[in-house]
Every structure is written in structure tokens, then in C-alpha cells.
N, C-alpha and C positions, 0 to 999 in steps of 0.2 A: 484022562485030561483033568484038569483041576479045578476046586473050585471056584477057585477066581477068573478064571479062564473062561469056566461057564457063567460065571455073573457077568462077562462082561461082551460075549455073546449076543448082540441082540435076537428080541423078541422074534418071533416068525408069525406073518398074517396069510391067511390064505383066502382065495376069491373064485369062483368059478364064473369061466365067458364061455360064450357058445362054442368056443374051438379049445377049449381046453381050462387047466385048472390053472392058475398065476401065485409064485409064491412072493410075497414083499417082506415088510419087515417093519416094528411097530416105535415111535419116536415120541419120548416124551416130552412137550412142548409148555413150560408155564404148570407141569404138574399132570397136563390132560395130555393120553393117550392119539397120537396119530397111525395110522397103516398107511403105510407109503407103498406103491407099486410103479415100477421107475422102466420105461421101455418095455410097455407091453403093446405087442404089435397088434393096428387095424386092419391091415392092410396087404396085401404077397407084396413079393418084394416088387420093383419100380425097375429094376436093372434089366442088362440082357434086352431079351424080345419086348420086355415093358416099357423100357424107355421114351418116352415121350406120348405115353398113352394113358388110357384112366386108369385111377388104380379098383384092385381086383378085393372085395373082401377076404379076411386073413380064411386059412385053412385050418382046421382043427389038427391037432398035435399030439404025441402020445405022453403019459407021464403027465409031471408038474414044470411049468416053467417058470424058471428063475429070474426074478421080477424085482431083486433088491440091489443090483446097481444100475445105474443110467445107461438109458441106450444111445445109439448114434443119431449125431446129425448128420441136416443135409449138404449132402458135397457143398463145399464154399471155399471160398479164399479168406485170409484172416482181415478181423474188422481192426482197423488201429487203435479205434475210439472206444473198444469194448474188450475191456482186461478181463483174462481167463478167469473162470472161476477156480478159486486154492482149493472149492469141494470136490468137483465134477470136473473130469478132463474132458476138454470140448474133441471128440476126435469126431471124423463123419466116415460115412460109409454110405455108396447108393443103396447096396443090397438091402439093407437092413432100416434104413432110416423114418418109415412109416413109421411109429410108434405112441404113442399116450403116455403120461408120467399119471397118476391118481394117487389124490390125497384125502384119506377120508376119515372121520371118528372113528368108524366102526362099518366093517364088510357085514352089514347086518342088513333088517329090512327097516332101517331106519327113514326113509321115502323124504331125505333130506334136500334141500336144493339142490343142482348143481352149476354151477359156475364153469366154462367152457374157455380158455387163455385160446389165443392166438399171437403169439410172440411176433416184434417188428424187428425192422432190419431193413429197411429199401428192398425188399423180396429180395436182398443176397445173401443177406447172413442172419447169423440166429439159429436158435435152440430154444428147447424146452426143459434147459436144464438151468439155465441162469440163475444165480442164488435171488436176485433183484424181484424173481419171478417165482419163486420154491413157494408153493401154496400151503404147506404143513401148517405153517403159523395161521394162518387164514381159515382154513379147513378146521381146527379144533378151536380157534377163539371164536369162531362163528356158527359152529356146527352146520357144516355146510361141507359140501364135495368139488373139489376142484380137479381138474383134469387139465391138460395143457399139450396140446398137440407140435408135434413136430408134420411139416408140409415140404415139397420139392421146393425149391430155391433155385434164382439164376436162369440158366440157359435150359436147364433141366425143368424147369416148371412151368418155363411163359415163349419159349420159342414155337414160332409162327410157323409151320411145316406143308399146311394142307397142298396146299398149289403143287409141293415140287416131292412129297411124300404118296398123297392120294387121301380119301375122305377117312380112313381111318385115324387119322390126325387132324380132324378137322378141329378140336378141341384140346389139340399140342400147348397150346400158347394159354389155356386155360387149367392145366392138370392139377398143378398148385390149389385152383381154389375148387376141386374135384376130389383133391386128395383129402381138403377140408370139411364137406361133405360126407363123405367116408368116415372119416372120423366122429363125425355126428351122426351118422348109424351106428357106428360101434356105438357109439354113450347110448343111443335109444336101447339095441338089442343088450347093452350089456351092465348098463350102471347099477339098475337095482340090486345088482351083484356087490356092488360097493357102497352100499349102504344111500343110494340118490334115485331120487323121483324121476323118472324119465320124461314123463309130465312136465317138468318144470326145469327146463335147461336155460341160462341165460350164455349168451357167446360174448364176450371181452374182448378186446383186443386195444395195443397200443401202439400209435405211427401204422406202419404197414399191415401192423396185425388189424388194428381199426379199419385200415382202408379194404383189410379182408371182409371185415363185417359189414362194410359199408356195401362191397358190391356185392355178395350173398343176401342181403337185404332187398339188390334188385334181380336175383336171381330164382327164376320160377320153382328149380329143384330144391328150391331150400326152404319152399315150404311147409310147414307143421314138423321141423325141426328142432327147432327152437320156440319160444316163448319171450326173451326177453334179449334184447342185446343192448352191451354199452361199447360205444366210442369214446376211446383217449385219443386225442388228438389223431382224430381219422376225415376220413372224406369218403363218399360214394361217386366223385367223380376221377378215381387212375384207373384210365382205360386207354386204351389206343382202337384204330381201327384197325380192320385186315390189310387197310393199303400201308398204312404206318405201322403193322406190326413185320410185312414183311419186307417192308426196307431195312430197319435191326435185321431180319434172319439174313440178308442180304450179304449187309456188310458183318455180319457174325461167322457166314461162311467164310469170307475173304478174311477174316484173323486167321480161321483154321486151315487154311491155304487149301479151302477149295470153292469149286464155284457150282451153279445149282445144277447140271447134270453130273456132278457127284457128290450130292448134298445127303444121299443115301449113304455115307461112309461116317455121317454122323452118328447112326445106332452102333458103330460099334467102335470110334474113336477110344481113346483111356481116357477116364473123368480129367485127369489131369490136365488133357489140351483141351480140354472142355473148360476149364477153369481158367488157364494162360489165355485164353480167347475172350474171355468175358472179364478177366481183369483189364485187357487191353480196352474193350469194349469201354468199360467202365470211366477208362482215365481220357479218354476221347470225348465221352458226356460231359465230364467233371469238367472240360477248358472250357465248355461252353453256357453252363449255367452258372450263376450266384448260389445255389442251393447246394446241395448232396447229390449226385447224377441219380438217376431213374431210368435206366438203361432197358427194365423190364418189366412189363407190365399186362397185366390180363385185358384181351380183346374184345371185342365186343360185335356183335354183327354173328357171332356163331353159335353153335349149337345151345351150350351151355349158358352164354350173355346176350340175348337174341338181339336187346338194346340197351342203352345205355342206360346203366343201373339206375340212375337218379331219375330219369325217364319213367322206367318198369316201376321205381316206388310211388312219386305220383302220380302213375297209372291205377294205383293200388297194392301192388307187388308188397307181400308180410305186413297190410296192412293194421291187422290186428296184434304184432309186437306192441310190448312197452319201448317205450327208448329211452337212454340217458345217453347223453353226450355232451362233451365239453372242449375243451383245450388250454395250454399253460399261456402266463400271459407274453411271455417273450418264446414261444415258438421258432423264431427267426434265428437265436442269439447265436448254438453253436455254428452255422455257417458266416455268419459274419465276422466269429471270432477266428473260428481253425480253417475255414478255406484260404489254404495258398493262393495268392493272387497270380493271375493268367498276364501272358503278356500282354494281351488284348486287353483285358479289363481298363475299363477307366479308371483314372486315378483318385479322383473322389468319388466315397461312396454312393451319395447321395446322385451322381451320374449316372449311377449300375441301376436306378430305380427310372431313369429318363428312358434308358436303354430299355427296360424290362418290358415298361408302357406303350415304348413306340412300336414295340412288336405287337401288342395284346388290345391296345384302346382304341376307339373308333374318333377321337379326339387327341390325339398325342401329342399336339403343340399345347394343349392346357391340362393335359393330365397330371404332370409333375406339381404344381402349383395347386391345383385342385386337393389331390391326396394330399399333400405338406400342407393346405390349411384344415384339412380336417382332420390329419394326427394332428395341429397345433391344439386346437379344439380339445380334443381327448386330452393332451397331456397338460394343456392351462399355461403353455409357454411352446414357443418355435422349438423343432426338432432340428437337432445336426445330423449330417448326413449317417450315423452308425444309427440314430433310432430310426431315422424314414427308411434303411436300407431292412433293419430287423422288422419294422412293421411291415411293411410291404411282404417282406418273406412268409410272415406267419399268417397275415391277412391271404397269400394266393394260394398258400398250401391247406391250411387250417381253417382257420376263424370265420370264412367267408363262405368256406364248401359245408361247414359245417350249418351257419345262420343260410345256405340254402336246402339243407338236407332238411333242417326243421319246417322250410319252408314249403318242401315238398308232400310234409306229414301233415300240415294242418290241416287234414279233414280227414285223417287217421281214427282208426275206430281204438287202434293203444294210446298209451297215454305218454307224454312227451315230456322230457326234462333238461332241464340244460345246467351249466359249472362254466366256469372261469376258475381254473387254479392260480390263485397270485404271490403261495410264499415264495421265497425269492433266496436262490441259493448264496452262500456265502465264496462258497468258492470261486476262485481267481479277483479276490477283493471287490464280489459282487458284481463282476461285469455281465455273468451270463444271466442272470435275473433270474425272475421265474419261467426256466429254461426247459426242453423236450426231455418228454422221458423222465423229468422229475418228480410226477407224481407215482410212477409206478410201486416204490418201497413203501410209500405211505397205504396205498392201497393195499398191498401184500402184508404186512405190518412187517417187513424187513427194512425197519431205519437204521438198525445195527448191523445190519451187513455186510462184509467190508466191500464190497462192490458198489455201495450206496456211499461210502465214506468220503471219495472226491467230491460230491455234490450236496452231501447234507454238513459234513465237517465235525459231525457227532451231536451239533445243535439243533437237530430238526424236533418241531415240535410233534411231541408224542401223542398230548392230545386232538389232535386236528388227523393223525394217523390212525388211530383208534375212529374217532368220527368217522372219516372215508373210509373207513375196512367196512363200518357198521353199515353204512348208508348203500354201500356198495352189495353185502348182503342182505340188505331186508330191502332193497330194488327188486335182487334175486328173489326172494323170498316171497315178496307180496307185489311187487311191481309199484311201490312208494320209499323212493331212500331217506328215508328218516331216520334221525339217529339223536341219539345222547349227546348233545356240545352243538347242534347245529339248530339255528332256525326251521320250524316250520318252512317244507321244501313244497314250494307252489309247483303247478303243472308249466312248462314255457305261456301258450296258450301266443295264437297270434298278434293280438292285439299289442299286449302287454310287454313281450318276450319276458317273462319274469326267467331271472338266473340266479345260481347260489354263485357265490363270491366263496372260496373254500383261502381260509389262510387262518393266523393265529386266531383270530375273532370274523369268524365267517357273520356273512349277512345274505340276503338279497336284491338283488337291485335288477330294474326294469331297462332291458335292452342297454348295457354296458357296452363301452368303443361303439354308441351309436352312428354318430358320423362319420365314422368308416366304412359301417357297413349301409349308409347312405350314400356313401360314396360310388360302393360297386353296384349296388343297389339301381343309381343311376345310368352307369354306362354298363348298360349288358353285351358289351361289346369285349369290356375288358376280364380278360378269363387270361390265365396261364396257358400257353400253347402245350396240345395235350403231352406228355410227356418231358416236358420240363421239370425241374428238379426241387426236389424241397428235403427235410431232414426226414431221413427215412420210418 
């Protein structure tokens, strides 16, 4: 072979885990050295006899395993709103799909942070491969370890079984956030291997991934796992009950054209009609909410989520976590932009918000008037019916579940932080604002990414990207996001709700969109019926 051939060869890193040896490959980033290891399994496979059950710690292996291209995701149908990545071919595979990506300085005993990704998707689609999400950049400008897990999706990870399976599935409809856990024993049993403190794990997640953290937060097993976690636009309240989780498996058997005394012919259907079932699934939710459908969602009442996670935290449940959480200011925008209108829907939008009320308020002859004067309030002029329809959305999904998640900390022995992201994309001549999911590249420092490129347009600011990369790793780090370019970040603290404002010229300010969340504040009657829909 040649020697240009060999210069252009990358590097090879090696790593030892308890089932074996992992080989990756080493990525120069800004000058500084990364070790990439891309689909290294936690987990035996999910398939077969596993299907619908917890998953099993991985088995040690003979030889080295090949660890430098990306592994599979999890069975899914394609998202239309989420353009392949030109790096990483998105293929899935059940066999194979547990997996972990790691990014780290140095496979050394460097006892560095590590940072814990849990990728969204409304629990149907997603990877841990997405360029939006590639932690290398992150990992060496931070010196910090990131990892990012791939989890079961869809019908595969949140179907309801116990009743018509038997008690070995009492935790079917929960595997997904089981598989998640698994995966945070490998990082314990395994990271020091990749140069990260087991000590000191923070869990991340954005949309779905959040609302992962969110119920893990209220989940008993998951504690002294972690040390730190942050929500991006997440909630601790997507849960369903056992009565409403097995109306879904219900009518999920009846796409797969069977009914519950051969509901058993599900272990071994092809993923394929498993997928044709749940996309149908899916377009059946979709007629019926304003939001992104949420067709699947983790239980609660069982094994695994005894109560409802928001409950279990201020009960005390990982009391001792730090917290960061926040959300973008227009949450709402992509559903109001891209959802095809149903024929039912009402014709003005500002209706679809009467409509949402009268299901949800304990007052619903004054509710519409009520919330449209307290957006006026916030916004210092009357809303028309496209912003009362986007605040409302990001208020029942977001904003609201999240000013109750801190609400259920305040007398948390971690320490407690809140954001508002308000820069504000350019793309489609500004209409989606500062829209979901937009903070992810800044946090990643992938603002040049061309998967970033519809929503930043090449002008996103680098400095305020650099800031939330930094504040995001020394949160990790010391449990205070502090950083270069931002304000002295206060604790939330009840009183006060002190929050950072993150945009070109971040600030603070004390309980931001106050009269909104005075609004729900007041009628604790008005909640999203569980399983309604919001951007995933």
C-alpha cells in the first residue's frame, strides 16, 4: 500500500469494556484530537424471545470489536421533517439497535465529565447518529466525554401487553425508558475506559429525549445513576395510565389485524407490520390533535413508574440532582406552520385554542379570553389567532410542565436552573421564531452543519453557541453553568424564579411569560389530556 494511502488512513483508538475490547478511530477537531467509538453495544439484542421485554446486559465477545462506523437504529418509519444525514446512513435494525456512540479526548484515565445525550423524536424516530447531535466537537472543545444512546422506539418500546401477555411484560410499555437505564450502567461499569468519571454523569436530552429525563427523574431505578441532568424542552409529565395505555394496544392490535386472544402473534410478526401499524396508528392521532401525534408513551402504575414521575420527584424521587432546564421561546411554531389542516379543524386558528380549553379547563366559557389577555400582557399588544394558537401549544407541552417540574424541586437538596432560548431563526422569513429543536447545534457547537443549515441559514450566532456549549459543560462539570459571554447564572429559587434569557446579548430576568404561567397557575384544572400531542 502507499504512502498516501497510509496518511490518509485514519488513526485507530482502542478502549477496553467489560465484555470486550472496542476499536474506534481518532478525529481531528479545531487541531485537538478526538476518539470516536460509534455503535458500541450495551445491551443483547431486543429481537426474537426479547421483544417487548427489558433489556439484558451486553455479553462479552472474543477478539476486538469494530467500533468506527455507526451502528443501527431503532426500527422506525421515516420522519419527513428530519433530513438524512450526507455522514451517517440512517438504516435500523431490531437485532442490533442497543448501542452507545462515545466521544472522548483521550481513552485514558482522564476522570473527565461525562455528558449522557438522549435523542427526541415523539418516542418514533431518531438516532444517535444525527450530525445536529455528533458530540466530537463538544467532547474536545470542552474536554468532556459524551456518549449518546440509541433506545427502542414506537410499538417496540411503549406497548402495553401485561393483561393479554402475562406479568413478564408487566413493563412492555415501559422498555424504552429500561433500555435507557441499561445504558447508564454501561457508562457506570464502562466509562472510565473512555477517559470519564463515572462519578459524575449528567443525562441531556431534547423534546422526547427531555421528556426521557424527565420521567427517569421520577423513577426509583434511576437512582445514584446519574448526578446531573438537563432538559431541552422536556416535561416529567408524558405518561399514560394502564387503562389508557391498553386502549392504544387495543386498537394497535386491530391495525395488525388481530384481536387480544391472538395478541400473542405479535412476538413474532416482521418489524415491518409492526411499523405499517403504527404508522397508521400515528395518522389517526395526527386528525385529532393541534400538535405532532403522541401515539406512544411510558405508563405509569407499573413496575418500573410506580407513580407519576412528577409525583415520585416531589415526593423526593433524585432529589439530590442538579437541574438545568429550559425551553425555546416559540415551541409551538412548527405545528402551527407544517400541520396539514384536518377537516374537522376549525377554521380560525385562534378556535383550535377554544377547542383545546374546552376539553382541558374547569372554566371553559372564560378560558379563551382569559389566556388571550394574558398572552396580550406578555406580548404588550393583542395576539391573532397564529400566536394565541403557538403559545398555547408551547405553554401545554413545554413551558408550563416545565415551571411545574421546578415547582416540584423547590425544596430539592440539588440545585435548580432555568433558560428561555429566544434567538429566533431566520428561516421561512422568520415565521418559525425561536422554534423547537433550535437550540440543539448551538449546544453541540454544530452551527455549520448542514442539517443545522434550514434553521440557522449560516447566521447563527457563534458567540452565544460557544456560551451554551460552555455553560452546558461546566453545569456538567461543577453543577453551576457559567460561562464566558453570559451573565452571572442565578439558582431559579422559588420566590424569584430567576432565568437566563440565552440570545445574542443574554441577560436575566425574574420569572419571564409571567402571566401565562399565572394563568395555569390559576386553573389547575387546565392540563393537556394525557396523551395529547405536542412537537416531539
Amino acid at each position: 500500500m502507499s504512502a498516501t494511502a497510509d496518511a490518509a488512513r485514519p488513526a485507530l483508538a482502542f478502549a477496553t469494556t467489560t465484555a470486550g475490547v472496542v476499536r474506534g478511530c481518532v478525529r481531528h477537531l479545531d487541531g485537538r484530537p478526538v476518539r470516536t467509538f460509534l455503535g458500541v453495544p450495551y445491551a443483547e439484542s431486543p429481537a426474537g424471545g426479547r421483544r417487548f421485554l427489558p433489556p439484558l446486559p451486553v455479553q462479552p465477545w472474543e477478539g476486538t470489536r469494530d467500533c468506527t462506523a455507526p451502528g443501527a437504529m431503532a426500527p422506525q418509519n421515516a420522519d419527513a421533517f428530519t433530513p438524512p444525514s450526507d455522514r451517517f446512513p440512517e438504516l435500523w435494525d431490531e437485532e442490533s439497535c442497543l448501542n452507545v456512540n462515545v466521544w472522548t479526548p483521550g481513552a485514558d484515565g482522564g476522570g473527565r465529565p461525562v455528558l449522557v445525550w438522549i435523542h427526541g423524536g415523539a418516542y418514533l424516530t431518531g438516532s444517535n447518529n444525527g450530525a445536529l447531535h455528533d458530540g466530537g466537537a463538544l467532547a474536545s472543545a470542552m474536554d468532556v466525554v459524551v456518549v449518546a444512546l440509541n433506545y427502542r422506539l414506537g410499538a417496540l418500546g411503549f406497548l402495553h401487553l401485561p393483561e393479554l401477555l402475562g406479568p413478564a411484560y408487566a413493563d412492555s410499555s415501559n422498555v424504552a425508558l429500561l433500555d435507557q437505564l441499561e445504558a447508564l450502567r454501561w457508562v457506570a461499569r464502562n466509562i472510565a475506559s473512555f477517559g470519564g468519571d463515572p462519578g459524575n454523569v449528567t443525562l441531556f436530552g431534547e423534546s422526547a429525549g427531555a421528556a426521557a429525563v424527565g420521567t427517569l427523574l421520577g423513577m426509583p431505578a434511576s437512582e445514584g445513576l446519574f448526578r446531573r441532568a438537563i432538559l431541552q424542552s422536556g416535561t416529567a409529565e408524558r405518561f399514560r395510565s394502564a387503562e389508557e395505555s391498553a386502549l392504544v394496544t387495543q386498537e394497535f392490535l386491530g391495525l395488525c389485524g388481530l384481536d387480544a386472544a391472538r395478541a400473542k402473534e405479535l412476538l413474532d410478526l416482521p418489524v415491518g407490520q409492526l411499523l405499517a401499524a403504527q404508522n397508521a396508528l400515528e395518522s389517526a392521532a395526527a386528525a385529532v390533535t393541534f400538535g405532532v401525534p403522541l401515539p406512544f408513551q411510558p405508563t405509569a402504575g407499573t413496575p418500573a413508574i410506580p407513580r407519576p414521575p412528577l409525583d415520585a420527584i416531589r415526593l423526593g424521587c433524585n432529589s439530590r440532582i442538579d437541574l438545568l432546564v429550559g425551553t425555546n421561546l416559540n415551541e409551538g411554531s412548527f405545528a402551527v406552520e407544517f400541520r396539514p389542516a384536518a377537516p374537522s379543524d376549525p377554521p380560525q386558528l385562534a378556535d383550535r385554542v377554544d377547542l383545546m380549553l374546552a376539553r382541558a379547563s374547569s372554566n371553559p366559557s372564560g378560558a379563551r379570553a382569559s389566556y388571550e389577555e394574558a398572552l396580550a400582557r406578555t406580548l404588550g399588544l393583542p395576539p391573532n389567532g397564529k400566536q394565541l394558537l403557538e403559545a398555547y401549544l408551547a405553554d401545554v407541552h413545554y413551558r408550563q410542565p416545565t415551571n411545574r417540574l421546578l415547582a416540584a424541586r423547590s425544596g430539592s437538596q440539588g440545585k435548580n436552573f432555568s433558560y428561555l432560548f429566544t434567538w429566533e431563526s431566520p428561516a421561512m422569513g422568520g415565521k418559525l421564531g425561536s422554534c423547537h429543536a433550535l437550540d440543539i447545534p448551538f449546544v453541540f457547537r454544530q452551527l455549520e452543519a448542514a442539517e443545522a443549515k434550514f434553521l440557522t441559514r449560516g447566521i447563527a450566532p457563534q458567540a452565544l453557541g460557544d456560551s451554551m456549549s460552555s455553560a452546558w459543560a461546566n453545569f456538567a462539570r461543577s453543577g453551576a453553568p457559567q460561562a464566558a459571554g453570559l451573565p452571572p447564572w442565578p439558582e431559579y429559587g422559588r420566590q424569584h424564579r430567576q432565568t437566563m434569557i440565552l440570545d445574542v446579548i443574554s441577560r436575566v430576568e425574574s420569572d419571564p411569560r409571567g402571566a401565562l404561567r399565572e394563568f395555569w397557575a390559576a386553573d389547575q384544572a387546565v392540563r393537556p389530556t394525557i396523551g395529547s400531542g405536542g412537537p416531539g
